[in-house]
C-alpha positions in Angstrom: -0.6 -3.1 -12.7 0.1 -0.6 -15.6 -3.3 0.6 -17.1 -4.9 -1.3 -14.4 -7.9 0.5 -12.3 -8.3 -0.8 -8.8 -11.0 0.9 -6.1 -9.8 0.6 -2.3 -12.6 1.3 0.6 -11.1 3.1 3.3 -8.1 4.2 1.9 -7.1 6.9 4.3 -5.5 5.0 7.0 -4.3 1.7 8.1 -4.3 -1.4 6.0 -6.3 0.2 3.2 -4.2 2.8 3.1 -0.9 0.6 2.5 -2.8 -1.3 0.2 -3.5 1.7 -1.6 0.2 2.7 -2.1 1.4 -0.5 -2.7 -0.7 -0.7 -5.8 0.6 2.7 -6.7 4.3 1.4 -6.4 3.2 -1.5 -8.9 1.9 1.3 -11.3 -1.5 0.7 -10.8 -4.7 3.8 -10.9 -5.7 4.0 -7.3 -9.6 5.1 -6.7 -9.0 6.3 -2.7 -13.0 5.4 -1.5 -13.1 7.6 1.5 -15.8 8.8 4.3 -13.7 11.8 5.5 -12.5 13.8 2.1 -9.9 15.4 4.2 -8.1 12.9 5.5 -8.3 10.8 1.7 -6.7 13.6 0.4 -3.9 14.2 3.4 -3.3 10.2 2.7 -3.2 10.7 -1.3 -0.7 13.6 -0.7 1.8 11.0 1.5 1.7 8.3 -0.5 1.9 10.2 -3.7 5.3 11.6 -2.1 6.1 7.5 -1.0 5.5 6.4 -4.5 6.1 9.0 -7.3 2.6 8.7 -8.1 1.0 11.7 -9.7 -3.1 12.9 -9.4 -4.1 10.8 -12.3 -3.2 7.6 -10.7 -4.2 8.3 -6.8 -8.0 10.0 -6.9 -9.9 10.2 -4.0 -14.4 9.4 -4.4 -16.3 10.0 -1.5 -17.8 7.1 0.0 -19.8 6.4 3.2 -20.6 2.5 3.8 -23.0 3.9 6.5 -25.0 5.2 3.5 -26.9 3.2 0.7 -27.7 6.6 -0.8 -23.9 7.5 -0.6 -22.8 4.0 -2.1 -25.3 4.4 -4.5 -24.0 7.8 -5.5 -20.6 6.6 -6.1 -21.6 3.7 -7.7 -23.0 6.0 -10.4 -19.8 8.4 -10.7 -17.8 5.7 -10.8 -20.4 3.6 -13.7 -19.8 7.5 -15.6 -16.5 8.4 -15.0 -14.0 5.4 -15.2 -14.2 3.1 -18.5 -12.7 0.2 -16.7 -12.3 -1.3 -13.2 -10.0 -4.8 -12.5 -9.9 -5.0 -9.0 -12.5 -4.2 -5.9 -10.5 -4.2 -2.7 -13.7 -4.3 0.5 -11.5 -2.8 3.2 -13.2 -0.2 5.1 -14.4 -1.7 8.5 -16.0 -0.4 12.0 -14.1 -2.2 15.0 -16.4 -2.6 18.2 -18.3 0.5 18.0 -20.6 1.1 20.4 -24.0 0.3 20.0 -24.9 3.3 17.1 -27.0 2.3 13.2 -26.1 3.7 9.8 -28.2 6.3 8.3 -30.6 3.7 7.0 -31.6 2.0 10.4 -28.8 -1.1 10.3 -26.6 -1.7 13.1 -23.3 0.0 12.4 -20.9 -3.0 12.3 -23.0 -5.5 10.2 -24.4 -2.1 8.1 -20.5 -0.9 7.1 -18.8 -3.9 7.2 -21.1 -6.5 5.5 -24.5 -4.4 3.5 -22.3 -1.3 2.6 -19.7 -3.5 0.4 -22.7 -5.4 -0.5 -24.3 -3.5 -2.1 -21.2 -1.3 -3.0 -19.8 -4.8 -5.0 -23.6 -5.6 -6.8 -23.4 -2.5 -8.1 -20.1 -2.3 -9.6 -20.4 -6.3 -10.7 -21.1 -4.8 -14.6 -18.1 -3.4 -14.9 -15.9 -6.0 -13.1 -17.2 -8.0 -16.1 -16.9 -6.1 -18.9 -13.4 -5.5 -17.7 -12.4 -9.0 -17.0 -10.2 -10.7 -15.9 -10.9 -8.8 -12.9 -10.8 -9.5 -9.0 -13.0 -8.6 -6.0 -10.8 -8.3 -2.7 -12.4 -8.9 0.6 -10.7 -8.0 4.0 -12.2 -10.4 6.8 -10.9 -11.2 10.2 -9.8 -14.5 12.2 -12.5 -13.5 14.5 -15.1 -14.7 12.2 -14.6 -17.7 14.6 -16.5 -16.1 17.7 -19.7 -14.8 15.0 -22.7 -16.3 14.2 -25.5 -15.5 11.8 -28.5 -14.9 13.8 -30.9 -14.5 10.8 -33.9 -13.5 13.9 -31.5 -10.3 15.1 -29.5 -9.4 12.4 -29.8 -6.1 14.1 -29.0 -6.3 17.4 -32.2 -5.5 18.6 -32.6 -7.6 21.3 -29.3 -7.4 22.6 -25.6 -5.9 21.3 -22.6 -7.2 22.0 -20.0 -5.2 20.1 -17.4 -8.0 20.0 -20.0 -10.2 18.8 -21.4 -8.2 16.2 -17.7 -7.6 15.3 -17.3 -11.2 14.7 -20.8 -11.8 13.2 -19.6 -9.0 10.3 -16.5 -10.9 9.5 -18.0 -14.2 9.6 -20.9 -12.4 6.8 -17.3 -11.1 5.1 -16.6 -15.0 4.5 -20.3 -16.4 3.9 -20.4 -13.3 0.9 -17.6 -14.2 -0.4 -18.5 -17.9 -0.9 -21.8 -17.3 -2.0 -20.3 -14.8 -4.9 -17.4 -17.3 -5.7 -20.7 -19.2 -7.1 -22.1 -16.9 -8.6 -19.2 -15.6 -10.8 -18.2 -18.9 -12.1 -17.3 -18.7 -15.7 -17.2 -14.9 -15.6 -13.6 -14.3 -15.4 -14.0 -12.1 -12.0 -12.7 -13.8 -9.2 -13.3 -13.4 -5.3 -11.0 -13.9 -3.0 -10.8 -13.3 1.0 -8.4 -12.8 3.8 -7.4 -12.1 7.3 -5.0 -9.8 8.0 -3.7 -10.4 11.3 -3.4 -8.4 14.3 -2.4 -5.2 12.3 -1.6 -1.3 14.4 -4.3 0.6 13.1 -7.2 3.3 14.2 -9.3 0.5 13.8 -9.2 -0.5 17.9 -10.3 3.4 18.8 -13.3 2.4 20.3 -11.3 -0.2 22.2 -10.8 0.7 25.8 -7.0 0.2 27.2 -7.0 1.3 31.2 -5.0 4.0 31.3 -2.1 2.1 33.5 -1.7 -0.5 31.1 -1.5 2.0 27.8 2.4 2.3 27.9 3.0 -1.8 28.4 0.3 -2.1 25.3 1.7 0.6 23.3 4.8 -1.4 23.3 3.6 -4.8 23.1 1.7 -3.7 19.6 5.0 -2.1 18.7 6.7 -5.8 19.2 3.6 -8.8 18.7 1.6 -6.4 15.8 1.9 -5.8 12.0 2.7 -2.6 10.6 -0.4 -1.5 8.0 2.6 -2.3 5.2 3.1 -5.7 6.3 -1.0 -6.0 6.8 -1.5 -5.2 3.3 1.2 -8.2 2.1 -1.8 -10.3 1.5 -4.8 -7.9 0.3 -2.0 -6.3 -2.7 -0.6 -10.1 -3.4 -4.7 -10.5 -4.0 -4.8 -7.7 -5.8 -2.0 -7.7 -8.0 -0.4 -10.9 -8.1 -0.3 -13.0 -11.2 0.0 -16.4 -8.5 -3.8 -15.9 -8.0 -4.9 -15.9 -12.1 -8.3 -17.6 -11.9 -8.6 -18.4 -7.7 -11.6 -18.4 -6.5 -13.3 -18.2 -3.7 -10.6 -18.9 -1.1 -9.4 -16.9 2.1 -5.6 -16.2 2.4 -3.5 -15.3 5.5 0.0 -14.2 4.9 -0.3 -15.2 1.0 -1.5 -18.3 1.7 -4.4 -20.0 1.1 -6.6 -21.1 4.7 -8.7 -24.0 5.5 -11.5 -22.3 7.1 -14.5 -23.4 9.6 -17.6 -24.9 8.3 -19.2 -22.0 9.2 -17.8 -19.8 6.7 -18.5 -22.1 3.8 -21.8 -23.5 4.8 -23.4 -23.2 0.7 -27.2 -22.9 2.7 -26.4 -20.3 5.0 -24.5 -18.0 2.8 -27.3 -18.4 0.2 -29.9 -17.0 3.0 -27.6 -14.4 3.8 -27.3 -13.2 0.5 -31.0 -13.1 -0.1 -31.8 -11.2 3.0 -28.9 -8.7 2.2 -30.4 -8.2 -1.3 -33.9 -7.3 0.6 -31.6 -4.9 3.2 -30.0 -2.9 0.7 -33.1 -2.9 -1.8 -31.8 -4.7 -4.8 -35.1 -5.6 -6.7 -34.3 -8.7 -9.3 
């Protein structure tokens, strides 16, 4: 990955954090796109003293998927500042949040993890391009099973369920990532998707564990869950590997390519969804 540029969303913990460091071990520049500066820059300072790497090749960008105005803003540094960019990894997420909406009205779970990397990947499409070959990575879930797109409520307005809407934003994940796997034929970017697994990270905060049962889950996770290291396998194999020259448009668990539901491939629902998501986030064609 020498004199390679890749951008990783929420790289200050968790899988998008060991993603980020295992691109550093391969040499590559890491962009660290964080919400909370403090805590990107606590993360660049570990992983710098993991890797070897030095400030040149771990920098940490603000970035706030709850925010079109701040993906926006990045967008533009990033456009100005960096002269390349081969790989987009789409790994921030919000886990069963309660009911709350991002600064521009959108429930929080379909807002973050589906309009924010939207947009956040339209944006940034140019310069994929120009540098090409390139890659988009983006981090789904095996619970895309349990969503469906419910193109009347894409808002949760008349009604929230946060496991639902949970699922609903991975299944979007999948539906994105097959519509843009169409849309980037012949452009030498390619998109890819996977699942990570059950992997110990923050993202379960909002999860409630009785109190009782926290030590017997504590230790279960320890035994049945990945570490962030072994949930990033499949997102840096994505994003570095030369096995995966020219794939497009699958979803990989464990480095291996997945047959997936009909749901997440479905050509005339992932074209809606797009086109509605363009309207969302304001993208004017």
């Amino acid at each position: 990955m020498d004199g390679k540029t890749v951008i990783v969303t929420g790289a200050n913990s968790g899988i998008g954090k060991a993603t980020a460091a295992g691109v550093a071990k391969l040499r590559g520049r890491v962009v660290m796109a964080c919400r909370d500066l403090s805590r990107a820059e606590e993360a660049a300072r570990e992983i710098r003293q993991e890797t070897g790497a030095d400030s040149t090749q771990l920098v940490v960008r603000q970035l706030d998927l709850a925010s079109l105005a701040s993906v926006r803003a990045f967008c533009r540094d990033i456009i100005k500042e960096e002269p390349r960019l081969d790989v987009l990894v789409n790994n921030a997420g919000v886990y069963q949040c309660p009911y709350t909406r991002t600064e521009d009205g959108f429930e929080m779970q379909f807002g973050v993890n589906h309009l924010g990397h939207f947009l956040l990947t339209h944006l940034l499409l140019d310069l994929l391009k120009r540098s090409a070959p390139s890659r988009i990575v983006v981090v789904s879930s095996k619970l895309y099973k349990h969503g469906h797109i419910n193109f009347e409520d894409l808002n949760s307005e008349h009604g929230y369920n946060k496991a639902f809407a949970y699922s609903r934003s991975k299944l979007a994940n999948l539906l994105f990532t097959c519509e843009l796997a169409h849309r980037l034929e012949g452009s030498r970017v390619t998109v890819n998707a996977l699942t990570p697994g059950i992997v110990r990270t923050n993202l379960g905060r909002h999860v409630h564990v009785p109190v009782l049962a926290k030590p017997v889950f504590n230790l279960l996770s320890w035994g049945l869950f990945k570490s962030p290291e072994e949930g990033a396998g499949t997102p840096v194999h994505l994003a570095c590997s030369p096995d995966v020259d020219g794939v497009q448009g699958k979803c990989f668990a464990d480095c291996r390519p997945q047959v997936l539901l009909d749901k997440a491939t479905d050509r005339e629902v992932a074209t809606k969804l797009w086109d509605i998501s363009e309207v969302m986030v304001g993208i004017t064609t």
